[in-house]
C-alpha positions as CSV (number, residue, x, y, z in Angstrom):
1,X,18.5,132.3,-20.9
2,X,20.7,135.2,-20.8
3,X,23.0,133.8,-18.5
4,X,26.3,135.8,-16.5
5,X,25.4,138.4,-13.8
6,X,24.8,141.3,-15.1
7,X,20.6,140.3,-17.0
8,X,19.9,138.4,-13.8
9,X,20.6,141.1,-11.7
10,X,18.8,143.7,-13.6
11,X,15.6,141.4,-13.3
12,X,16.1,141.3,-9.6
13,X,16.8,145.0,-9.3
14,X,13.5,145.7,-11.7
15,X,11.5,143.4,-9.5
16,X,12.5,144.7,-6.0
17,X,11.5,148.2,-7.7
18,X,8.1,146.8,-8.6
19,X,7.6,145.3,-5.1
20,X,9.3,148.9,-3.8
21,X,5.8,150.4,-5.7
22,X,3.3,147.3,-4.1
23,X,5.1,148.3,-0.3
24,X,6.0,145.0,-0.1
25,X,10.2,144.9,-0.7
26,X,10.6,143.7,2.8
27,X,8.4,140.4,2.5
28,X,9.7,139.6,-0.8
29,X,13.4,139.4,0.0
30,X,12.7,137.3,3.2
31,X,10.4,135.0,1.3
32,X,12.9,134.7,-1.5
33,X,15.7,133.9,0.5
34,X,13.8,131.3,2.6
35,X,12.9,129.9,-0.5
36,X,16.5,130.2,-2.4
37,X,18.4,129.3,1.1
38,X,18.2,125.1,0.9
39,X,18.8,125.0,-3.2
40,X,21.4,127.4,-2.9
41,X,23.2,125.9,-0.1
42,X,23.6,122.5,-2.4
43,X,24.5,124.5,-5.6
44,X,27.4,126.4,-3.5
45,X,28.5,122.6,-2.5
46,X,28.1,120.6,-5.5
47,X,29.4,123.3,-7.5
48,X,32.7,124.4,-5.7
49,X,33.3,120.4,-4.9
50,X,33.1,118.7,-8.5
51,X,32.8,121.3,-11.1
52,X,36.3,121.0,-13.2
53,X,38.3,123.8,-13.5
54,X,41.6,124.9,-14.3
55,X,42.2,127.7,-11.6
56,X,42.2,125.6,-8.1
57,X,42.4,128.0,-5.6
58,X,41.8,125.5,-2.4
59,X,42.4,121.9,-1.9
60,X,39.8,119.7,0.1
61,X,41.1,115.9,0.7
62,X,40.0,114.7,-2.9
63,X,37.8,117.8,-3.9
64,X,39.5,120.7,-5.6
65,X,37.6,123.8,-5.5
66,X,38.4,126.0,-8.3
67,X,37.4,129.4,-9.7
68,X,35.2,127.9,-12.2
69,X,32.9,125.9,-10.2
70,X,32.6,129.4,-7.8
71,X,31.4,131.0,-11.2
72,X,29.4,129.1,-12.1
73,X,27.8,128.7,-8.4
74,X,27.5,132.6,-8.3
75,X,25.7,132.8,-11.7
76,X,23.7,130.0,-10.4
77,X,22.2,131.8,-7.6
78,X,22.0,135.2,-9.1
79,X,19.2,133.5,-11.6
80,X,17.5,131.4,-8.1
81,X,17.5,134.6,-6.9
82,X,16.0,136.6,-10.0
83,X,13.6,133.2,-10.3
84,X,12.4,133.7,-6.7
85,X,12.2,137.2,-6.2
86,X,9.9,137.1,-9.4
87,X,7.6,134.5,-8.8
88,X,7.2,136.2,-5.1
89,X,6.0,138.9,-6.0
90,X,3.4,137.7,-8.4
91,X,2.1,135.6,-5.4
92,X,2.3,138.3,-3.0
93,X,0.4,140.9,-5.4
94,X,-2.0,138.8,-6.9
95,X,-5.1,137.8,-5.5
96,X,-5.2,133.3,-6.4
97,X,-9.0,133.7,-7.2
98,X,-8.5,136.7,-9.7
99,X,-5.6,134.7,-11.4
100,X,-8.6,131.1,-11.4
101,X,-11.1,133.1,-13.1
102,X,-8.5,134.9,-15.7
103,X,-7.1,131.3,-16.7
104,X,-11.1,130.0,-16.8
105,X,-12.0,133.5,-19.1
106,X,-9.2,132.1,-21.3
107,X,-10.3,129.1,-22.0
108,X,-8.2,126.6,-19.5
109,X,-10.2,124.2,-17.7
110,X,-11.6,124.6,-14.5
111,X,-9.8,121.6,-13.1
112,X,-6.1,122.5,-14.1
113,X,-7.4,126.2,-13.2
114,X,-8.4,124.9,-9.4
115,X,-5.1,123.0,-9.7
116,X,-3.4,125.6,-10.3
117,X,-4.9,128.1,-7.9
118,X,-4.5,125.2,-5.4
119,X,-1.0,125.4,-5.1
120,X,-0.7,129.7,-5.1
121,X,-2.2,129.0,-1.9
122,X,-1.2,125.9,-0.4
123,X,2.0,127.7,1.3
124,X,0.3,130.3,2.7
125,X,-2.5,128.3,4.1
126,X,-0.5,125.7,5.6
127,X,1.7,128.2,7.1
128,X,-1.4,130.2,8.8
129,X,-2.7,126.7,9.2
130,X,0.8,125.8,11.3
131,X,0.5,129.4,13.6
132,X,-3.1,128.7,14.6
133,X,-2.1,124.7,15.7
134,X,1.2,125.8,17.4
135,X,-1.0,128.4,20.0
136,X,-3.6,125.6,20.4
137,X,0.0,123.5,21.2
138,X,1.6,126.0,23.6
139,X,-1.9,126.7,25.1
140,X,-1.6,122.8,26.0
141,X,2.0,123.4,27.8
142,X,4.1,122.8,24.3
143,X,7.7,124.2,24.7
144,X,8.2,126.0,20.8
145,X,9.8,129.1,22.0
146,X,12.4,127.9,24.2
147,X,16.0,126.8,23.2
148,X,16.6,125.2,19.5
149,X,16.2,121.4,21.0
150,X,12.9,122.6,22.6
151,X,11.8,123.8,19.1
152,X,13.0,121.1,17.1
153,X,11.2,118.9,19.5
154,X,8.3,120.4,19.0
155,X,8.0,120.4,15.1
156,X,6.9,116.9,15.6
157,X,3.1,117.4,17.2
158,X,2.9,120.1,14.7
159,X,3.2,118.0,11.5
160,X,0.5,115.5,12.2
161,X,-2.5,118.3,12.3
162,X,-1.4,120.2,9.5
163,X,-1.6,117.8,7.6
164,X,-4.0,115.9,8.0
165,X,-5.9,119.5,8.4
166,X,-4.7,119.9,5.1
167,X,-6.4,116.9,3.6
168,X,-9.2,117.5,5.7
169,X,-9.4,120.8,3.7
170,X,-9.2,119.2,0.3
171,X,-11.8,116.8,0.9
172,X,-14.2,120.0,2.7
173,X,-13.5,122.0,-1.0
174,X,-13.9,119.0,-2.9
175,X,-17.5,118.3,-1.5
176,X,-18.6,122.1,-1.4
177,X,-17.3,122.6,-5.5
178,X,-18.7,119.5,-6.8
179,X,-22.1,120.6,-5.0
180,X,-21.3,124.2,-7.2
181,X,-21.8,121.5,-10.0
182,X,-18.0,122.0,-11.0
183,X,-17.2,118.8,-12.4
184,X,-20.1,120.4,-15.0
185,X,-19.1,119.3,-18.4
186,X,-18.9,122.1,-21.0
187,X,-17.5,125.9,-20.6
188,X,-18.7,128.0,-18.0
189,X,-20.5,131.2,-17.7
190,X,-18.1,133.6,-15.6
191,X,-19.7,136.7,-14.0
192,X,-16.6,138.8,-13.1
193,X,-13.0,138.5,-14.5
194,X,-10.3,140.9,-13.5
195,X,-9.6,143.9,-15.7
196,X,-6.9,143.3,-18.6
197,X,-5.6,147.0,-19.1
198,X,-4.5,147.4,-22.7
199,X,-1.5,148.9,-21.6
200,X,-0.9,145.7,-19.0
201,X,-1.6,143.4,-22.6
202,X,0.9,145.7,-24.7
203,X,3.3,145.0,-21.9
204,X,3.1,141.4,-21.7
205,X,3.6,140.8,-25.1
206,X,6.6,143.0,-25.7
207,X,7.3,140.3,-22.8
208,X,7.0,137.5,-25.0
209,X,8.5,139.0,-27.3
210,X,11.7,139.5,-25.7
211,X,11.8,136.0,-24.3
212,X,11.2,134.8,-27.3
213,X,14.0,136.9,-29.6
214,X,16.4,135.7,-26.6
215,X,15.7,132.0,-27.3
216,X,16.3,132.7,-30.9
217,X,19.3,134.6,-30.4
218,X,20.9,132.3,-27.9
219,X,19.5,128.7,-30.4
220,X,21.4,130.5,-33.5
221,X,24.5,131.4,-31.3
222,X,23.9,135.0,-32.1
223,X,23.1,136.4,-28.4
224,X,26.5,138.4,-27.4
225,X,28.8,137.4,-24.4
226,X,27.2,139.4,-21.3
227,X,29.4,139.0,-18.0
């Protein structure tokens, strides 16, 4: 919302210092650049290639790339970045089981709550799911750590098992929650929720707060230019 470089950086610089407190700066900034690397890569191109602009500093067959479209590409990744880096770190500090029983305690429903939790964990799982099937691979005479055409070669007799691992792990969950009676109409009866510190709540709603006076400011034009 706040747009230019300066806000988007001070997120990411406040988030890395967060992670800097969890010990966990190093995994954030590789996960966030795997996960920024393809988007970015296609905002770089779409953006220098077709954005109008009125500086053109180079000249590729019918695509003029001009200082505009590299500003706007720029302030486009700065905010990936900030977007990534934050949502990183809440999945790499916070436990996907704590998070289900907080949004239950709250009143969501267990299903959108499962759903939810569902997907915290899906990359992680499939990824540990991937490691375990590529040594049960290599143990079988699999080339994946040879050249980059021996690798790519062998991302095919990976894909199959995960997923179909994967959907064999739905189904198991499925099965073992709906014999937890979880399909149970009616609200629930939790036994443990995480702690909510007041000064964690006071925090998160000078949060909302912010976020919120930054819509208004930017709806009613009032929000000053930032660089």
């Amino acid at each position: 919302m706040a747009g230019g470089y300066l806000v988007p950086a001070a997120l990411v610089v406040i988030v890395l210092a967060c992670a800097a407190v969890a010990g966990i700066v190093r995994r954030l900034v590789r996960v966030s650049l795997l996960l920024t690397l393809p988007i970015a890569i296609s905002v770089i191109l779409v953006s220098a290639l077709t954005r109008p602009g009125e500086t053109v500093l180079l000249v590729l067959g019918p695509f003029d790339i001009t200082l505009e479209g590299i500003d706007f590409a720029g302030q486009t990744l700065v905010r990936l970045f900030a977007i990534s880096t934050a949502i990183g770190l809440f999945t790499l500090t916070t436990d996907p089981r704590a998070f289900l029983f907080d949004l239950e305690r709250r009143g969501l429903s267990p299903r959108f709550a499962f759903a939810v939790a569902a997907t915290i964990e899906a990359v992680p799982s499939m990824a540990i799911r991937a490691g375990v099937i590529a040594a049960a691979q290599r143990s079988r005479g699999l080339d994946t750590e040879g050249s980059l055409r021996a690798r790519l070669r062998g991302v095919l007799p990976l894909v199959g098992p995960v997923l179909l691992s994967s959907l064999a792990e739905v189904e198991a969950r499925s099965l073992a929650l709906e014999v937890r009676a979880f399909g149970r109409p009616g609200r629930r009866h939790l036994l443990w929720w995480p702690p909510d510190r007041p000064l964690e709540r006071v925090a998160r709603w000078l949060l909302v707060a912010a976020l919120a006076g930054l819509v208004a400011a930017r709806v009613l034009d009032a929000w000053p230019p930032i660089p």
